[in-house]
Each structure stands twice: as C-alpha cells, then as structure tokens.
C-alpha positions in Angstrom: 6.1 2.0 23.3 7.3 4.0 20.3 5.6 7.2 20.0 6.9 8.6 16.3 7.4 7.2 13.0 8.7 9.4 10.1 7.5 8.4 6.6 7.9 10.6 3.3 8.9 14.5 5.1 5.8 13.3 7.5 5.8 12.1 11.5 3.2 10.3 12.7 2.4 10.1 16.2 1.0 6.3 18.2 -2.7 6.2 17.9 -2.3 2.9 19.5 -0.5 5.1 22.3 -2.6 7.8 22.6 -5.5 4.7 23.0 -4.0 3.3 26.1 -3.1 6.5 27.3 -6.8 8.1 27.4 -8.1 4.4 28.4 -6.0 4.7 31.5 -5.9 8.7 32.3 -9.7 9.5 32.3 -12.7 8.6 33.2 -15.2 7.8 30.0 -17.1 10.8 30.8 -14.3 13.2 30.4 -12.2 10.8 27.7 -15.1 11.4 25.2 -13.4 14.7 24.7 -10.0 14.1 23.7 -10.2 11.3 20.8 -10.1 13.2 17.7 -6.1 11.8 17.2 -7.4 8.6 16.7 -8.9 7.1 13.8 -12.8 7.0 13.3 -13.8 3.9 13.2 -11.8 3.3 17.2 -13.2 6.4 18.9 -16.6 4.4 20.2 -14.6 1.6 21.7 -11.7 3.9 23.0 -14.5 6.4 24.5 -16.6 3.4 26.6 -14.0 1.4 27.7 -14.2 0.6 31.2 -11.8 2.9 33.2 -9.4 1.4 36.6 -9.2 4.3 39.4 -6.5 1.6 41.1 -4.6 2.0 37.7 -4.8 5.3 37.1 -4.3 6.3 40.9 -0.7 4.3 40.3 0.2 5.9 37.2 0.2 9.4 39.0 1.7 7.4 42.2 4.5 6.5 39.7 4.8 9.5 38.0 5.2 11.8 41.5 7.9 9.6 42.6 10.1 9.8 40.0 10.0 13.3 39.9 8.2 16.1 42.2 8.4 18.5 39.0 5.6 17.0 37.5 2.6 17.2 39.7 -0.7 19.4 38.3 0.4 22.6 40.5 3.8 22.1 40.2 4.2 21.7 36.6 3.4 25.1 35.4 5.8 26.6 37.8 8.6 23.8 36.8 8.1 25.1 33.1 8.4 28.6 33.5 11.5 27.8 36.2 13.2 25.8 33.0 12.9 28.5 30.6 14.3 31.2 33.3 17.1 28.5 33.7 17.9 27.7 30.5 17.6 30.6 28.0 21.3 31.6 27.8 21.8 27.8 27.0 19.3 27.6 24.2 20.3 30.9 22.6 24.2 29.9 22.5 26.5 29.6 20.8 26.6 31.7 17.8 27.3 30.6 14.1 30.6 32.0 14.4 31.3 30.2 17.7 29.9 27.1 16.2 32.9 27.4 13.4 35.6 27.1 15.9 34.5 24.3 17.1 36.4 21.2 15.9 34.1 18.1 14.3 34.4 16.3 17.6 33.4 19.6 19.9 29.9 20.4 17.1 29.2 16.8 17.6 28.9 16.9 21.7 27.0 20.7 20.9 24.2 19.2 18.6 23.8 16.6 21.4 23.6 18.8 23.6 20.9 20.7 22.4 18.7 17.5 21.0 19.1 16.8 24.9 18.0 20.0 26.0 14.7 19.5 23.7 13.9 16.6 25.0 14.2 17.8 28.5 12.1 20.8 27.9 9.8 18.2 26.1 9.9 16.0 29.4 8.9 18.9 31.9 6.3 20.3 29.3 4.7 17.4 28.1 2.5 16.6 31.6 0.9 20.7 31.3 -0.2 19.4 28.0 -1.2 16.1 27.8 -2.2 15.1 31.0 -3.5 18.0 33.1 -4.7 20.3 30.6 -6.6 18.1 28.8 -8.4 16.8 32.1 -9.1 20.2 32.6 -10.6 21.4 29.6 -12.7 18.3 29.9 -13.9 18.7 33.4 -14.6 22.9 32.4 -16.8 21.2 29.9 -19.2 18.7 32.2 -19.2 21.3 35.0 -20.6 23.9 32.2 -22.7 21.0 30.8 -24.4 20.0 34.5 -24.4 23.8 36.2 -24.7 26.4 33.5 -28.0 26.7 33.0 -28.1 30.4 30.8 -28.7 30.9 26.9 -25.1 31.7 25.7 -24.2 28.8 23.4 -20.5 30.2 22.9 -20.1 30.0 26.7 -17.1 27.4 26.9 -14.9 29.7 24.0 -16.2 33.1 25.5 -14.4 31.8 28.8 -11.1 30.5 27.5 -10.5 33.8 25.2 -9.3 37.1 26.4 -6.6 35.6 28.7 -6.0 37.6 32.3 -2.2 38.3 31.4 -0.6 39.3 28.0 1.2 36.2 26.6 4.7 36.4 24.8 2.7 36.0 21.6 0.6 38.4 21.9 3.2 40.3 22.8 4.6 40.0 19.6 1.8 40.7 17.7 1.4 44.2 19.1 5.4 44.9 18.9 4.8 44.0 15.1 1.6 46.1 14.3 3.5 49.2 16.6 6.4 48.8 13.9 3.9 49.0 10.8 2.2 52.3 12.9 6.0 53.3 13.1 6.4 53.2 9.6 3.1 54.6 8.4 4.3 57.8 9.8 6.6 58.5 7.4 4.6 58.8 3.7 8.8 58.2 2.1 9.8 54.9 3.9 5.7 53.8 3.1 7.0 54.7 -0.3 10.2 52.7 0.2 8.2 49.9 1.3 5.7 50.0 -2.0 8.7 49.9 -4.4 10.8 47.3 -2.7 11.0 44.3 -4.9 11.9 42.0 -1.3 12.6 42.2 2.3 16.9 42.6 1.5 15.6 45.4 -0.8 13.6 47.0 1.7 15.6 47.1 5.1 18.7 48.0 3.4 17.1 51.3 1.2 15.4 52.1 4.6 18.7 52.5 6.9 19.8 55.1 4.2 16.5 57.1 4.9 16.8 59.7 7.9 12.8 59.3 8.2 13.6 55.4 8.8 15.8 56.1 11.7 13.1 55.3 14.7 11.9 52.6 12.7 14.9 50.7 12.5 15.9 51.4 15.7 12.5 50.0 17.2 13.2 46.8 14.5 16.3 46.0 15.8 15.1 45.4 19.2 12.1 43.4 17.6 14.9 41.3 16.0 16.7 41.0 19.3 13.3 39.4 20.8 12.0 37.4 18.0 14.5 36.9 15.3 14.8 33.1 15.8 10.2 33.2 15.1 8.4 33.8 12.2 8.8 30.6 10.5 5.7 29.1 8.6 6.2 25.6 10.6 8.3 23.7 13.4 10.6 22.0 10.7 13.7 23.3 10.9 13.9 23.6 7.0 11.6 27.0 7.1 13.9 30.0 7.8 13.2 32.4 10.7 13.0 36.0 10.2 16.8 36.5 11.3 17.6 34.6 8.1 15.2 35.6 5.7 13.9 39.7 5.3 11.0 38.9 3.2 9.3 37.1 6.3 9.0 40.7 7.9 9.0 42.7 4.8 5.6 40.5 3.9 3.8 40.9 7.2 4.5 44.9 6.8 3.3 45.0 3.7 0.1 43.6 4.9 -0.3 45.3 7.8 0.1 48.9 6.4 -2.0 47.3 3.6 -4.8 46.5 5.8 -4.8 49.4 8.1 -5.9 46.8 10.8 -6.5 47.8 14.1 -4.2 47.4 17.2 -4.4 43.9 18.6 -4.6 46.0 22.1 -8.0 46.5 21.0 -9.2 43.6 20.2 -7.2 41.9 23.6 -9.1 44.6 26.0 -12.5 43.4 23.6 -12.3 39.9 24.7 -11.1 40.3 28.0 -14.0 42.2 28.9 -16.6 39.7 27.3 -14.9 36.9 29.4 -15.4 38.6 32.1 -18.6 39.3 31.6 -19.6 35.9 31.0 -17.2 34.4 34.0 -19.1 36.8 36.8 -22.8 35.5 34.6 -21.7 31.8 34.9 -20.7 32.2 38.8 -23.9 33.8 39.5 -26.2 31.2 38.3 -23.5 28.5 39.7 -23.8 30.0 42.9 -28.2 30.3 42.8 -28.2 26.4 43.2 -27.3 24.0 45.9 -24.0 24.3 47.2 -23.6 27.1 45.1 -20.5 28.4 46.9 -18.8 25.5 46.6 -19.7 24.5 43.0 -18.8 28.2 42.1 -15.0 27.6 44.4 -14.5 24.2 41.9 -15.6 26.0 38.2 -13.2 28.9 39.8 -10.3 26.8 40.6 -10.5 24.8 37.2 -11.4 28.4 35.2 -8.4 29.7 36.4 -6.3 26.7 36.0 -6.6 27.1 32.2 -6.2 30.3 32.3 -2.7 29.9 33.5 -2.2 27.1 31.0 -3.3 29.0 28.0 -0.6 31.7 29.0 2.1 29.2 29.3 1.1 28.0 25.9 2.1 30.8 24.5 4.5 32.1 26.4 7.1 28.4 26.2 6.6 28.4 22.2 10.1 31.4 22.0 11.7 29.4 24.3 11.2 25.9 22.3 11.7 27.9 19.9 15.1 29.2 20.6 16.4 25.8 21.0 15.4 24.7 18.0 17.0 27.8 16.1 20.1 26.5 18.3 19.7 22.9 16.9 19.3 24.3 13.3 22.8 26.7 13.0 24.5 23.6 14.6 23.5 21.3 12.0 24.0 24.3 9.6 27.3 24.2 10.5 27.3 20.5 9.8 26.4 20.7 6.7 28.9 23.9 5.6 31.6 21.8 6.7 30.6 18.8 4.3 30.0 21.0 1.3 33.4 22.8 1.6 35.0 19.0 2.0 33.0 18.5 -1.0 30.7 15.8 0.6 27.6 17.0 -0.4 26.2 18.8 -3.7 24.4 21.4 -2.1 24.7 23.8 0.8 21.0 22.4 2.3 21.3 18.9 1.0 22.1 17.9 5.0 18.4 18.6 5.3 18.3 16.0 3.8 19.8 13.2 6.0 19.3 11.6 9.2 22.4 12.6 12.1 23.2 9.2 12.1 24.3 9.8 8.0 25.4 13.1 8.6 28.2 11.3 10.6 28.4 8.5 8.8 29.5 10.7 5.6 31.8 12.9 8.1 33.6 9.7 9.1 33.4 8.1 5.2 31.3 5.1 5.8 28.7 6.5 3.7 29.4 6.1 -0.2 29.0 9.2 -2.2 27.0 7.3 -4.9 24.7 5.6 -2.4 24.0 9.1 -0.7 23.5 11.2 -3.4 20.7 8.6 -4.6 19.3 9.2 -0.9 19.2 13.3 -1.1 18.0 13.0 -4.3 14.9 11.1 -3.8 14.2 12.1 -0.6 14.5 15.9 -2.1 11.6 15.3 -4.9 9.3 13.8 -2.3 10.1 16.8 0.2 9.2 19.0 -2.7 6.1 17.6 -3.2 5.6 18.2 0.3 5.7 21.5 0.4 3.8 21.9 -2.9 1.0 20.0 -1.2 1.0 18.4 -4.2 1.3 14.9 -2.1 -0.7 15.1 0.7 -0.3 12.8 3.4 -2.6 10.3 4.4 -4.0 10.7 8.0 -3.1 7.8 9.9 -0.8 4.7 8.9 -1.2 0.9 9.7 2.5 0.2 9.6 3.7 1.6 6.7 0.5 1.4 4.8 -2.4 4.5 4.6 -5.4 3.8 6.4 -8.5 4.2 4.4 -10.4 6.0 6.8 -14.1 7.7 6.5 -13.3 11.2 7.9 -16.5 12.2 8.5 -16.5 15.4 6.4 -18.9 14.2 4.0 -22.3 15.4 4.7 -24.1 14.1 1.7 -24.9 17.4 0.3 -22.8 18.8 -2.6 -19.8 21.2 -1.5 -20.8 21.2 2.1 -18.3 19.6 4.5 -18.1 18.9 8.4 -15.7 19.5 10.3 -14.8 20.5 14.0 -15.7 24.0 15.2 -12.4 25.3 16.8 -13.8 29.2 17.3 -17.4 30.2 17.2 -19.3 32.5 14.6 -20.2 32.3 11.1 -18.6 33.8 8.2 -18.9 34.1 4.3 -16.1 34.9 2.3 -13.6 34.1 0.0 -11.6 31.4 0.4 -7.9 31.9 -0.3 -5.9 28.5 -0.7 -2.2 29.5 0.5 0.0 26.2 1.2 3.4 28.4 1.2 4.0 31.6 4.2 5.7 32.8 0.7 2.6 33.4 -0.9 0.4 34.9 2.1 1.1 37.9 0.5 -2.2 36.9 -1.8 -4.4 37.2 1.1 -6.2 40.0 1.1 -8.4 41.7 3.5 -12.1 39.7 4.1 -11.2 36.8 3.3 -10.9 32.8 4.5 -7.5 31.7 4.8 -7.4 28.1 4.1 -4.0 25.8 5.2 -2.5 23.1 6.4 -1.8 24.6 10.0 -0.5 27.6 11.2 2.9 28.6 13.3 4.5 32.2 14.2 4.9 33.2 10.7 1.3 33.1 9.7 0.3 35.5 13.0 0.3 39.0 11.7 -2.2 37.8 8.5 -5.1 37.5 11.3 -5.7 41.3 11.3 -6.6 40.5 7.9 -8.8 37.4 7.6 -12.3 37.1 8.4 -12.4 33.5 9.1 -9.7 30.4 9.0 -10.1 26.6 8.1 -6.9 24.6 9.4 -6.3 20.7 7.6 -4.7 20.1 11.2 -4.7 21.0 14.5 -7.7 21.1 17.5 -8.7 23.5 19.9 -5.5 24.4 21.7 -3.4 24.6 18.4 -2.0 27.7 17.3 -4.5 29.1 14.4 -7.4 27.5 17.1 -6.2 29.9 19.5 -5.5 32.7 17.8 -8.6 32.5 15.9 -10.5 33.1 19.4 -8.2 35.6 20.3 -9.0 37.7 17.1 -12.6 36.7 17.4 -12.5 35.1 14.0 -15.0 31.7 13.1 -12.6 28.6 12.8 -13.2 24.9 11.5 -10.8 22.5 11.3 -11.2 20.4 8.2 -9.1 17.2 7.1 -8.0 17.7 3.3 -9.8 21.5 3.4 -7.0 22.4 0.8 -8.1 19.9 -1.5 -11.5 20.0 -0.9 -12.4 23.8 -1.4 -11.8 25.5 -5.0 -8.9 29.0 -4.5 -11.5 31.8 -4.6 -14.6 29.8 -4.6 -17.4 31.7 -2.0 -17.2 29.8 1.3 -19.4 30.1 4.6 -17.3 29.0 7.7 -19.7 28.1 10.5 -17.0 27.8 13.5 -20.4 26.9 16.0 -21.2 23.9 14.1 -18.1 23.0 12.2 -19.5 23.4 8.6 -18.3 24.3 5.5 -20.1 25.1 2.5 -18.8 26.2 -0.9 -21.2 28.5 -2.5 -22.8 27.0 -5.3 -23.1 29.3 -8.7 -26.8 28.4 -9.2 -27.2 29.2 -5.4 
C-alpha cells in the first residue's frame, strides 16, 4: 500500500495504512493508545475492532524470517550497529568531491544516498512503529492495573530523566558550555551585542585574542554538529555549517537568558524518576506476585528507556545523510544554473529528481519548467509564511472536513493533547520561522508548528510550549519533559491563539485558554 502522498510543499502519510496496521499489531486494549494519526470520526471503529492473534502471530512470523535484524531485542542493537557502520558513508563526499564528479558519477551518488535513507529507514522503522509503541502502551495498562499511589504524573515522571546522556542532550550542554565560554570575556560579549548577524560575528571574533578558546571550543562543536540546527527535516532549511546566524541566534539567547546548565536540570529529572521508579516497584511488589509483576514493569521500564536514548541518539546520524543528500542535489542544481538551465541557484528545490534529470538530459522545455518552479515557489512561500496552512488529512486529493476536537464550547479555551505535565501562564509568542525565535523572550509560551534541532537551545528560555504537530515521542514532546516544561499539542494553535495574548498551558489535561481582557 502506498504510504506518502506529497500535495502543495506537504506529505501526508496513509491513515488508511496506519488503520490496518494498528487493527492487526495490537490488541484493542493497547491500540486505544496509538490512534491520534487518524481522523476523528474513525478512531471508535479503528479502536474496537476485533483483533486476530493467528494474524498478528504471522505478521511477526513473517517479519523474523525475512530478516533476523528486526526482532524487539535485536532491533535496537541493529540500529546503533548501522550507524557505527555507516557514518563515514553518510558524511562523504565533500562539496568539492561532489564537483569532480561527472553528471553520470553525481547521479549513481544521490542514489546512493536516497538508498542509504531508506535502509536506515528500514532497520529503524520496527523500534518506532512496532515495538515502541506496544511498549509505551503496555507501561500504560500495567501503571493503570498495578500502581495504586497518588502521583498523577507517574507515566511522564518515569519516561523523563533518561539513565544515559543522549547525543542530543549532548548537544545542548556543548552549546550552553560555548555561551559560558563566551560570557567570560565582557569584549567578545560585546562583540556579540553589536554584531548585525552570525557572518558578522564569528569573523570579528577570530580577530579578538580574548575569543581564542572560544573559537577553538566552536570549531569542534562544528566538527560534531555542523550538518544540525535546522528548523525542520526539509532539506530546504540550512544547517548551521551553512548559515552563522543559526548559532549566532541561539548565543544571543542563551547569554541573554543567563539559563542554567542543562546538567542541572538532567541530574533534576533523573533523580525524580528514580524516585518514582523505586515508589512504583514497591507498591508493585506489596501485591500478589509482586516479584514477578515488579520483573515485567522492570523489563518494559527499561525497554523504553533504551528506546528513548536511541531516539535521540539516531536523529545526527539521519541527519548526516540527509545533509549528504542535500550538497549532492546542491551540486545538481549549481551545474544547471551555470548551464543556464535554471533561473535561480535554489530553483532545483523546486523539482522532483525525476525533472532534475529530465532538464539535465533536455526533455524538459524551459517554458514548461519555469511555469512549474514558479508556481510551485509561491505556494512553498506561503508555506513557510504559514499563511496557507495545510489541512489535516486528505480524501484523495480533497481536505477532509474534520471536527478536531479542540473546541470546548467556551470562548478562547481549546483542547488539545497533554504531551508534558504542569500548568503554566504566560505569554504566548507565535514564531512560524527559526529566523525569528530571536523574539522569544524569557517566560514565555512558544507556540509552532513543530520543533527540530534548531529550535533546542530556545527551551532554557520558555516556560511552556504548544506544538500544531507532533505526539508524545516527538521532538518538542520530549524535550519539553526533559526541561520539565507543560506541553499541549494543539491542531491549528498558530491560528487559533492571538501573538502576545496571555495564555495558560495545562500540559495535565491538554487545555488552552487565552486570557480574556474582562477576566
């Protein structure tokens, strides 16, 4: 079955796949957790529909015969064994490399790395979709049927604070060390305040003998995570290797804020889910079979544990290959604007590969794709405006109307899913662009589409986050409980909710409510 469809700088995923899919995988009691992807007014049927153990028991049969990679213990190790494997891969060749090659040689490279994607994709998609999710479902009932104590935030107190310090995390702290760095030195600060952009910045502070360590230490930052910091997955947003503002922004804020280490807040959380994991295991163990009920919640505890760290510790590596993918097709496209092809340096974002070669091999006409770039350019524009929002699901190629469920009846109050717990009241800040995070300041509710790597070092600043898209193991969902910040996830939050307007976030019950002035 088809999975995608791409419509107006938009791809949708299958509902109709994800439908069978949970139908077959999981039992009704634990599928009643993992149908917010499809629409509304399906979920009931999708939730009670009778579920086949024969079926399901043959899908697995199926699935660990064509491959012995993909089993539930296996399949963590397999990812990690991928990424240790194919890392030099992902990271090569270089943009000067990349010119040498001849039209036929670039061609076989971009396959080559649209391959290794879908490979990676392959290996990684089992962890995710299938194994995970049972997981988190099953951590749920066995809370649900043993835990028996007062602490209504037990499921996120137990899933933040992870046992081992992820490759995120990781570089979050090598970030705020670099703004700690520089606020040692009152002139590069000073450098830093007067700079009119990133370029600006890292070039006056090389000349500076008090910016020696710091550059030094951001050099080797760039060396690790120059090919991150981009506000989404499409390859049109630049990394922070190709654009100094990215860094020079997230400095800015972080000296700014005069936030606290994210060591700090890691050893916070670690130590409240262990608190709670030894409370839950007690009163586990305090009822029949205790010792072997406490053995299970263990086992599947610890199972997401390790899954939350390879969540964040494969998004560099996917994200390596995709830098990979991007310079090649950047060289694609150089080679068509110096053969006078195309108008513009960045009008091959713009085309599918299929037209890319098509135009390299003159079967495309000029007039024909310039229409194409064109039109598809305005609508990509009003993308990334948010000034055309998508709709949320698709019959064909028609919007659904759907009832999202956010209406609550009472004026300027909204429902939405609770993705980290707590309640907050705030400011909310409406920032559709990385670009303009930079009007963030510190207290406030960031409200967005989603977030990716680029929006990271503005959550020492926030006090709460409201995401359009994106559940409990996407990236702001995550990072929210890591930070101990109160997250909802609200369909069309960005239209919704007035820039500046006062805003209580209730991440326990999902709720939004815009402050009223009479209130």
């Amino acid at each position: 079955m088809r999975r995608f469809k791409y419509r107006r700088n938009t791809v949708y995923f299958s509902s109709d796949a994800d439908r069978i899919y949970y139908r077959n995988l999981l039992p009704a009691q634990l599928r009643k957790h993992s149908l917010d992807n499809l629409p509304p007014d399906w979920r009931e049927e999708a939730g009670t529909a009778r579920f086949d153990p024969a079926k399901a028991a043959r899908m697995y049969a199926r699935v660990r015969a064509l491959t012995t990679d993909h089993g539930p213990l296996r399949t963590i190790k397999s990812v990690y064994r991928f990424i240790e494997d194919r890392t030099a891969e992902a990271n090569s060749p270089s943009a000067e490399e990349l010119r040498r090659l001849s039209d036929h040689e670039l061609r076989k490279e971009i396959a080559r790395k649209i391959k290794l994607f879908e490979d990676y994709l392959t290996i990684l998609r089992p962890a995710f979709h299938v194994y995970a999710s049972t997981a988190f479902a099953v951590l749920r009932e066995l809370l649900a049927a043993w835990y028996d104590g007062d602490n209504a935030y037990v499921f996120q107190d137990l899933i933040s604070g992870l046992p081992k310090r992820t490759a995120m995390l990781q570089e979050q702290v090598d970030l705020w060390e670099l703004a700690a760095e520089l606020k040692r030195s009152s002139t590069v600060v000073a450098l830093l305040e007067k700079s009119a952009n990133g370029a600006e910045f890292f070039a006056a502070v090389r000349e500076e003998p008090e910016g020696v360590t710091f550059c030094s230490r951001y050099d080797e930052f760039m060396a690790a995570h120059g090919h991150r910091g981009h506000q989404d997955r499409d390859l049109w947003y630049p990394r922070r290797s190709e654009d100094p503002d990215i860094d020079f922004r997230s400095l800015r804020s972080l000296v700014a804020a005069d936030s606290p280490s994210p060591v700090d807040n890691e050893h916070r959380l670690v130590a409240k889910r262990e608190e709670v994991t030894a409370e839950v295991i007690e009163r586990i163990r305090a009822k029949p079979f205790g010792s072997v009920r406490a053995e299970l919640f263990k086992a599947v505890l610890d199972y997401i544990h390790r899954f939350l760290v390879l969540r964040d510790d494969e998004r560099p590596f996917a994200d390596a290959i995709t830098m990979g993918k991007k310079r090649a097709f950047a060289e694609l496209g150089r080679r068509l604007h110096e053969r006078n092809l195309i108008d513009e340096p960045d009008d091959f974002y713009h085309l599918a590969e299929y037209e890319l070669y098509d135009l390299l091999d003159g079967r495309l006409p000029g007039k024909l794709l310039r229409a194409k770039v064109r039109n598809r350019r305005t609508v990509f524009d009003k993308f990334v405006a948010r000034s055309e929002v998508p709709p949320g699901y698709l019959r064909g190629n028609v919007p659904m109307e759907v009832d999202d469920g956010t209406d609550t009846g009472l004026e300027g109050t909204f429902a939405g899913v609770g993705m980290s717990r707590g309640s907050v009241t705030g400011t909310a800040r409406i920032v559709g662009d990385l670009r303009d995070i930079g009007r963030v300041q510190r207290g406030e509710i960031l409200v967005c589409n989603s977030t990716d790597p680029g929006w990271t070092p503005v959550f020492g600043l926030i006090s709460g986050l409201i995401l359009e898209a994106g559940g409990m193991l996407s990236h702001g969902a995550c990072l929210s409980r890591e930070y101990g910040l109160p997250a909802v996830n609200l369909p069309g939050a960005m239209q919704k909710i007035p820039d500046g307007a006062t805003i209580t976030v209730n991440g326990d019950t999902g709720r939004v409510s815009v402050v009223l002035e009479d209130d």
